[in-house]
C-alpha positions as CSV (number, residue, x, y, z in Angstrom):
1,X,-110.9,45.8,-72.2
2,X,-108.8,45.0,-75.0
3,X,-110.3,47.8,-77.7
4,X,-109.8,51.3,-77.2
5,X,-113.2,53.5,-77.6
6,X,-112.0,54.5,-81.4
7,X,-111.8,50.5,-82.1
8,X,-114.6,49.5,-80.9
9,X,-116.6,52.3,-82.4
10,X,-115.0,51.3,-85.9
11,X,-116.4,47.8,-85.1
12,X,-119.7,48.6,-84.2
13,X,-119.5,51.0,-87.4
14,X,-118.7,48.0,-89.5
15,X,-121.6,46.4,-88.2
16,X,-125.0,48.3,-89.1
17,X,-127.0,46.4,-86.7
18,X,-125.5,47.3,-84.0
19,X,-127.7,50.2,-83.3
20,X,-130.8,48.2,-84.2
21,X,-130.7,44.9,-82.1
22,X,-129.0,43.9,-78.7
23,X,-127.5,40.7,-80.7
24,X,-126.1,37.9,-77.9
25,X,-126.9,34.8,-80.6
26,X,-123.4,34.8,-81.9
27,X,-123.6,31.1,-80.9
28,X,-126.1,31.2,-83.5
29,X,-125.2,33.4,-86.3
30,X,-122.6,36.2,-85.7
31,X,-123.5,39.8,-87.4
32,X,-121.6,39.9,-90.6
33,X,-119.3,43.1,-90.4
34,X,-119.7,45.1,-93.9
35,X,-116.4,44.2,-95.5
36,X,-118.1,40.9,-95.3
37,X,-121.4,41.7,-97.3
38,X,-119.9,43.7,-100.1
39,X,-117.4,40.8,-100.6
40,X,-120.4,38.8,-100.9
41,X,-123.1,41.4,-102.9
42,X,-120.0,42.1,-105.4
43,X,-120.1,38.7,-106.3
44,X,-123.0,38.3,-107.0
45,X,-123.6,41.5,-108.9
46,X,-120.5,39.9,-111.0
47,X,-122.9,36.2,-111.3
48,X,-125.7,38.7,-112.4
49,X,-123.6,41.1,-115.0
50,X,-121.5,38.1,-116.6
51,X,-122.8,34.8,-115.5
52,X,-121.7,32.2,-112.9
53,X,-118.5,30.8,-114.3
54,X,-117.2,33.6,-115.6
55,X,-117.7,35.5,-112.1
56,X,-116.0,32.7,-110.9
57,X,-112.9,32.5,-112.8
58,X,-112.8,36.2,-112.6
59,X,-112.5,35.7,-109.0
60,X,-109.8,32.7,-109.0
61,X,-107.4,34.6,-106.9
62,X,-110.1,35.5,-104.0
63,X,-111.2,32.2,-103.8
64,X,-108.0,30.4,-103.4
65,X,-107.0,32.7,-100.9
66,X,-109.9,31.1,-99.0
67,X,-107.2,28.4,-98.3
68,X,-103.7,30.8,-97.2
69,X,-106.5,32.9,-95.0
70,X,-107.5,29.7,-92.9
71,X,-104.0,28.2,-92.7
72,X,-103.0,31.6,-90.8
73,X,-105.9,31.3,-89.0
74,X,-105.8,27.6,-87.6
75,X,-102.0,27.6,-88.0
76,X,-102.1,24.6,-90.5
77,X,-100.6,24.9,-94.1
78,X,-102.8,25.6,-97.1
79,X,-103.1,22.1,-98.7
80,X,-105.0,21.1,-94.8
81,X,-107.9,23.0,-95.6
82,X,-111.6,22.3,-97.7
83,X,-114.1,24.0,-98.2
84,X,-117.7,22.7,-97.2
85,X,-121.1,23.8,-97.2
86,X,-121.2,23.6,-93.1
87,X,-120.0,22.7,-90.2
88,X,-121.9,19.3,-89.5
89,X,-121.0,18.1,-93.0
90,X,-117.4,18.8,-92.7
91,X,-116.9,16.9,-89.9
92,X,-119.3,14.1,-91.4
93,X,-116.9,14.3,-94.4
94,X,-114.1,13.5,-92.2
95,X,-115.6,11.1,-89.4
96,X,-117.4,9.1,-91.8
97,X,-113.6,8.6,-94.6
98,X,-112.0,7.0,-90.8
99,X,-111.1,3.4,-91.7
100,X,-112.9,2.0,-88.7
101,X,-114.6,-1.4,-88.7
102,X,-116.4,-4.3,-86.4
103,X,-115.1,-3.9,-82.6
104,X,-113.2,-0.7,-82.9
105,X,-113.9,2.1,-80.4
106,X,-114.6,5.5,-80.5
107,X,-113.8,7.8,-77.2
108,X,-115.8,11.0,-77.1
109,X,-117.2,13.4,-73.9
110,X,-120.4,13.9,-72.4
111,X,-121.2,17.7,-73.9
112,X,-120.5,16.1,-77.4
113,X,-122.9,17.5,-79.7
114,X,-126.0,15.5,-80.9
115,X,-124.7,15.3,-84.9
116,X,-121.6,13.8,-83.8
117,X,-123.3,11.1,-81.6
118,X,-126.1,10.8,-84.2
119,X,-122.8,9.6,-86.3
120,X,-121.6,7.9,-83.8
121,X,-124.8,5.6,-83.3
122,X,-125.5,5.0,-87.0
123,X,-121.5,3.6,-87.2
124,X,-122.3,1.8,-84.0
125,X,-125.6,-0.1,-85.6
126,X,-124.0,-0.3,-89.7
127,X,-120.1,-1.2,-88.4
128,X,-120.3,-2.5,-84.9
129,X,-118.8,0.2,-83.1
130,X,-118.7,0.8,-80.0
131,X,-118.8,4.2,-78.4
132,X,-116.7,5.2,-74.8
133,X,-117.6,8.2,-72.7
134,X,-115.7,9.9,-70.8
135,X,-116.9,11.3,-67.7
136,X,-116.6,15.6,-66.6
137,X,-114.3,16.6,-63.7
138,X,-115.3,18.5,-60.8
139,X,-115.6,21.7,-62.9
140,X,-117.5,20.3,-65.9
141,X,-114.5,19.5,-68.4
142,X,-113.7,16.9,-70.1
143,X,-111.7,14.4,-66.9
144,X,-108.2,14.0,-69.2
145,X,-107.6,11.4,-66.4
146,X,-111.0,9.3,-66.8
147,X,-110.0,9.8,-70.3
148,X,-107.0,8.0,-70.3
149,X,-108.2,5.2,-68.4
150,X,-110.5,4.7,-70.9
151,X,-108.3,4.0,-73.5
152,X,-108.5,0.2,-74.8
153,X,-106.1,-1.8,-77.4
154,X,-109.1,-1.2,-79.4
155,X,-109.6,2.4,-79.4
156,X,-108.9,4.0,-82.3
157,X,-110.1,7.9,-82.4
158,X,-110.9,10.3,-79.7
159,X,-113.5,12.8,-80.9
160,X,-114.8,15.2,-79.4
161,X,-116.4,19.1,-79.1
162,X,-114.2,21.6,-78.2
163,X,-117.2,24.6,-77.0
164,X,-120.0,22.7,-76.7
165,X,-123.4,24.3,-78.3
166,X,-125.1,24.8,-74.8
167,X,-123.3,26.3,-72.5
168,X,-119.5,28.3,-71.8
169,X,-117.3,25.2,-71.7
170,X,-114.2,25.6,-73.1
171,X,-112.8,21.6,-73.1
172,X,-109.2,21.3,-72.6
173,X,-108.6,20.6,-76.0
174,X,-104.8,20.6,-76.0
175,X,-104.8,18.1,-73.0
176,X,-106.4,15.5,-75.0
177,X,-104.3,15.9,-77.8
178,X,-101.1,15.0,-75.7
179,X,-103.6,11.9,-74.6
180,X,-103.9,10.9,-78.3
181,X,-100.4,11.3,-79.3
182,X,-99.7,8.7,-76.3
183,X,-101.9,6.1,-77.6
184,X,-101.5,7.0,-81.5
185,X,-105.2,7.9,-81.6
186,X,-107.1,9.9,-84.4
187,X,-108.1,12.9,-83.0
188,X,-111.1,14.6,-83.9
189,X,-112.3,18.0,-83.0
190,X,-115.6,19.9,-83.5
191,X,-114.9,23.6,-83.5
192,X,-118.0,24.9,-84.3
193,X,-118.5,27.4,-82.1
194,X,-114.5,27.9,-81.0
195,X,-112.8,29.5,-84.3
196,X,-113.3,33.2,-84.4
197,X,-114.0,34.0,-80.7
198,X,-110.7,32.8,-79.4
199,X,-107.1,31.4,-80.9
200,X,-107.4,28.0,-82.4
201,X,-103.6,26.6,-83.5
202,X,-104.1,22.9,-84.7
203,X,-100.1,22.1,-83.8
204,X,-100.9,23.3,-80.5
205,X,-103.9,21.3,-79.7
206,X,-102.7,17.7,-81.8
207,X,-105.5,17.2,-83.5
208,X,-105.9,15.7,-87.0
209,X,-108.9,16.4,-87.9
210,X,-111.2,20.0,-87.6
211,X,-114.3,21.1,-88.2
212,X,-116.0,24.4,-88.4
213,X,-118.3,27.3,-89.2
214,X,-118.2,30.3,-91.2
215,X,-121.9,31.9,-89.8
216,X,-121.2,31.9,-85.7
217,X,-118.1,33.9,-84.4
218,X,-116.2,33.8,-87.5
219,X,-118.9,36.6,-88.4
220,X,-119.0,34.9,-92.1
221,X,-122.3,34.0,-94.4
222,X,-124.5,31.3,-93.6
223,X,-123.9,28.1,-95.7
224,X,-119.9,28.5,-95.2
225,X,-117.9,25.7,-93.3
226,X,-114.5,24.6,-93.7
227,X,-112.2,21.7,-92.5
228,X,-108.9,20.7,-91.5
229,X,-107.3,17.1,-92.3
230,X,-103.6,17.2,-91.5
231,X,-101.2,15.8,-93.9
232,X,-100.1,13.0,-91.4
233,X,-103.3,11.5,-92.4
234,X,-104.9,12.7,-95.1
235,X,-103.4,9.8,-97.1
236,X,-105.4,7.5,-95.3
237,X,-108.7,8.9,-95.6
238,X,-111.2,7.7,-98.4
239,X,-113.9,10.5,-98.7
240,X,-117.7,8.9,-98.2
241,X,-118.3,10.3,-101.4
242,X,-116.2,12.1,-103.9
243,X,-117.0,13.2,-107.1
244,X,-115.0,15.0,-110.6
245,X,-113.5,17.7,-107.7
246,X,-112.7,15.4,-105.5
247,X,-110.8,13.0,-107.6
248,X,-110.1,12.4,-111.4
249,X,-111.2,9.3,-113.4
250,X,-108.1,8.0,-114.8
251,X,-109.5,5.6,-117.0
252,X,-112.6,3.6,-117.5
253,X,-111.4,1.2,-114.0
254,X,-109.3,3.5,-111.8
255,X,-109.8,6.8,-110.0
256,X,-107.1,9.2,-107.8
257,X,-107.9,11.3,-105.2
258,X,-107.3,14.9,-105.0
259,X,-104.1,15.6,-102.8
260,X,-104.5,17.2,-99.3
261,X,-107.8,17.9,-97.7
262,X,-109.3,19.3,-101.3
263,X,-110.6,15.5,-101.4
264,X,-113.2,16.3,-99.4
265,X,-114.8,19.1,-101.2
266,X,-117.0,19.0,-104.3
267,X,-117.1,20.9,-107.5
268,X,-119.9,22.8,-107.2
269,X,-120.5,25.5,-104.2
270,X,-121.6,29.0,-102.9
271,X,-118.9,30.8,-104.6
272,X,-119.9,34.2,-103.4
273,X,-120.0,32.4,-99.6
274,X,-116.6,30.9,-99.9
275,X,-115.2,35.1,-100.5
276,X,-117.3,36.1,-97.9
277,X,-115.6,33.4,-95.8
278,X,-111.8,34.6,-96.7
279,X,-113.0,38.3,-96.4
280,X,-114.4,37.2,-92.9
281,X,-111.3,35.2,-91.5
282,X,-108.8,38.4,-92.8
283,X,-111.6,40.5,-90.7
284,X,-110.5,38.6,-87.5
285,X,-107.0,38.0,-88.3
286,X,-106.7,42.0,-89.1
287,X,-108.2,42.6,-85.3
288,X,-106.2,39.2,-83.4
289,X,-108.1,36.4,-82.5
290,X,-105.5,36.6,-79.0
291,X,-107.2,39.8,-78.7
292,X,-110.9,38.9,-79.5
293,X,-110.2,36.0,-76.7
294,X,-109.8,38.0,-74.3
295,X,-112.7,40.9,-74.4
296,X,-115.2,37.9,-75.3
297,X,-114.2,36.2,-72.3
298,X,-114.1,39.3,-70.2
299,X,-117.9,39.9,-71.9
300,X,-118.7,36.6,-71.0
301,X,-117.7,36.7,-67.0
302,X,-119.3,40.1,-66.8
303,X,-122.8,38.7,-68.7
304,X,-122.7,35.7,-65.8
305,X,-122.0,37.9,-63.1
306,X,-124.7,40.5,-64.0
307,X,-127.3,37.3,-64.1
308,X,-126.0,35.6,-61.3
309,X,-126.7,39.2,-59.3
310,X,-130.2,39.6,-60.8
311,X,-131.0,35.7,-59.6
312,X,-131.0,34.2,-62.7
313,X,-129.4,30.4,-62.8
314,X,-126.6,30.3,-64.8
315,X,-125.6,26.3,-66.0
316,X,-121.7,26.9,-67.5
317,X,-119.1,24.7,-66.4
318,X,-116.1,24.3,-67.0
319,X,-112.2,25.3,-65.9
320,X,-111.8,27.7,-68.6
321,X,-115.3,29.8,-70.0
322,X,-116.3,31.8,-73.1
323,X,-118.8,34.0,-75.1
324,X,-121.3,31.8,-74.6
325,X,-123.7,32.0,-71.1
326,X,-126.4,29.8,-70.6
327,X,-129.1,30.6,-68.5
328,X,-132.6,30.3,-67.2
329,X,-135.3,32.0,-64.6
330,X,-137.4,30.3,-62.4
331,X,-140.7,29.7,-63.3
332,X,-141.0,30.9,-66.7
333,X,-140.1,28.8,-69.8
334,X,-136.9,29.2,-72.1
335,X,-139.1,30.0,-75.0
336,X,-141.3,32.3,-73.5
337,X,-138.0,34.3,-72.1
338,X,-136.6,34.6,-75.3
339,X,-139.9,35.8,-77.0
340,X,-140.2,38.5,-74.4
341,X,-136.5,39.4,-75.1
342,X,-136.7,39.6,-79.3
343,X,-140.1,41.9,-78.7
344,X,-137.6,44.3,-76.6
345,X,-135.0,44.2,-79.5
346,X,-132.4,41.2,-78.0
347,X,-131.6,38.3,-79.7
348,X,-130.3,35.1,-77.9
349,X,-131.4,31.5,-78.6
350,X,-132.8,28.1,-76.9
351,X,-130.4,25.3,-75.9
352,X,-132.5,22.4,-76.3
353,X,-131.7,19.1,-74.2
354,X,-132.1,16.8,-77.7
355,X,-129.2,18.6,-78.6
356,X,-127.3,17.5,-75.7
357,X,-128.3,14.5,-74.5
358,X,-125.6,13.3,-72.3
359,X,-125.2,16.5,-71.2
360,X,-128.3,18.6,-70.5
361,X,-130.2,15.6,-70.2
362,X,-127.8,13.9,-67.1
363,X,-128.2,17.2,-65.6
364,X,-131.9,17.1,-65.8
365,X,-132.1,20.6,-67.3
366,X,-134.9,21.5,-69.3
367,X,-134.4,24.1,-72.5
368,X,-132.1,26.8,-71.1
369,X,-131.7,30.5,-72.5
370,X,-128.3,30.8,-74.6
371,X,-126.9,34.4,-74.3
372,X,-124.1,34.3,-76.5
373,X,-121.7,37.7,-76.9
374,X,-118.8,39.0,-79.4
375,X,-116.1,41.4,-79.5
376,X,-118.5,43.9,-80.7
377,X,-121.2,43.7,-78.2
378,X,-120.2,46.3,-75.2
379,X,-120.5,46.3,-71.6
380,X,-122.9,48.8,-71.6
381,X,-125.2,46.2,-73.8
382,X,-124.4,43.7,-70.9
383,X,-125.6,45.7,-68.3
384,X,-128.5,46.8,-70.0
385,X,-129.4,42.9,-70.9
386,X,-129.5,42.3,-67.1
387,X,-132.1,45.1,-66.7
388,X,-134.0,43.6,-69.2
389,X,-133.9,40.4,-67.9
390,X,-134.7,41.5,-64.5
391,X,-137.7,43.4,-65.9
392,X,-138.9,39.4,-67.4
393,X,-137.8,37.8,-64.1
């Protein structure tokens, strides 16, 4: 355990619903600690008492602080970062500016997440893409090897998800970097559901391109996302769209883009969300996402043991496993598990295969039970999950 008693009880204090709900769907929406909320409530109590643009330049210096926050978070520099309304779009922002035309092709893995192949498909049909996938290892991960191998004069980007949606996989994210700086490759990586429950350094991993979530495990409000675009390539990017925030009309023929990654944001947005989001990254930082790593994978290997012993089947693979458990019982539906576990005061959620196709789907799995925990969440709620769970069973 990483937290002393005193820590964790300060956590828990900072998060009134602790002591209303068992809450494993931070895979879903993390619990917004209270520093978080009043960030966001005195906002907008300031939109309400003296209007919406003069709230907002009354709040200038909290909102560019948005920027230096997620730089020290993702180990990037400030001008790296946008802000975006979510996740999904982010990374749409990103994947869809990639100069890629007729014949070139994209590398991606088999737990990529259906958005991103969605994406992938509709570039394959408009451009004439084509799409490589590389196959899992032994343990589930992406195979860096098969990866490798895959790799064709014509590849251009490797993208793909660094904690996939359904299950504990943690892909070796920083192995496939060193893959793409090889071959000169656009990397690309979905870290929806890794930035806040674990340490996320962009120079580490190589890639040049990331995409994320303020609502999961950064504990942030829902309709928050960022993105990262590193300055090796920002310059090469033209945004899908752009508008008077993204880039200024310099005369009735010619535009510029904005400098740095603020290309890919737009002029108008959740002003109150993107404090919220700043307040929430400082949240994490003040604790150590190093720290935070480590008791939410301790959480998670105790949650898979404690199902595993009760006889549930529990589907994560991987080397290297998280927060996130997925799970299921035998003869009773996902659905009907999870409405049994919400009227007994636990929230988790349902992993659906159409969200994973090449994943769930090769494995033949129907819906499966997604237990996801935090830093927050104690053993003791573990343990008591399994009884509850055992109860259903």
């Amino acid at each position: 355990m990483t937290f002393s008693a005193n820590e964790l009880a300060r956590l828990r204090a900072d998060t009134p619903a602790c002591s209303e709900v068992l809450h494993f769907n931070n895979a879903g929406a993390g619990l917004m600690p209270q520093p978080v909320c009043e960030a966001v409530f005195q906002h907008l109590a300031l939109e309400r008492d003296i209007g919406g643009y003069e709230a907002e330049a009354s709040a200038r210096g909290a909102i560019e602080h948005m920027y230096e926050a997620f730089a020290q978070l993702l180990h990037a520099d400030a001008s790296e970062i946008a802000y975006v309304e979510n996740a999904t779009r982010a990374w749409d922002m990103a994947f869809y500016a990639l100069p890629l035309k007729q014949g070139d092709r994209i590398l991606t893995h088999t737990s990529e997440y259906a958005s991103n192949y969605l994406a992938f498909l509709q570039l394959a049909r408009s451009r004439g893409l084509e799409i490589d996938v590389a196959p899992s290892d032994a343990s589930g991960q992406i195979d860096v090897d098969a990866l490798r191998s895959l790799i064709t004069p014509k590849t251009r980007v490797i993208a793909i998800t660094h904690v996939p949606t359904q299950g504990g996989l943690v892909n070796p994210a920083a192995e496939v970097g060193k893959v793409a700086r090889e071959h000169g490759l656009t990397y690309l990586l979905d870290a929806c559901q890794s930035v806040g429950q674990m340490d996320v350094n962009v120079r580490e991993i190589g890639c040049h391109i990331l995409s994320g979530t303020g609502r999961k495990f950064l504990r942030g409000p829902r309709g928050t996302g960022f993105l990262f675009v590193s300055n090796q390539i920002v310059d090469q990017l033209e945004p899908p769209f752009i508008d008077l925030h993204a880039a200024t009309w310099i005369n009735e023929d010619t535009y510029e883009l904005s400098p740095g990654a603020k290309r890919f944001e737009n002029w108008e947005s959740y002003v109150a969300g993107r404090i919220g989001l700043a307040r929430a990254v400082d949240y994490a930082l003040d604790i150590g996402l190093a720290e935070i790593g480590t008791r939410v994978e301790s959480l998670g290997a105790r949650l898979r043991a404690t199902l595993s012993d009760i006889g549930a089947t529990v589907h994560d693979q991987g080397m290297r496993k998280c927060g996130i458990v997925t799970f299921s019982l035998a003869n009773k539906q996902a659905r009907e598990i999870a409405a049994l576990l919400k009227a007994q005061g636990c929230n988790v959620s349902v992993s659906e295969p159409s969200s994973a196709r090449l994943d769930l789907g090769r494995r033949n799995l129907p819906p499966v039970l997604r237990a996801s925990v935090h830093y927050y969440n104690t053993e003791e709620e573990v343990d008591r999950f399994g009884r509850i769970v055992s109860q259903i069973a």
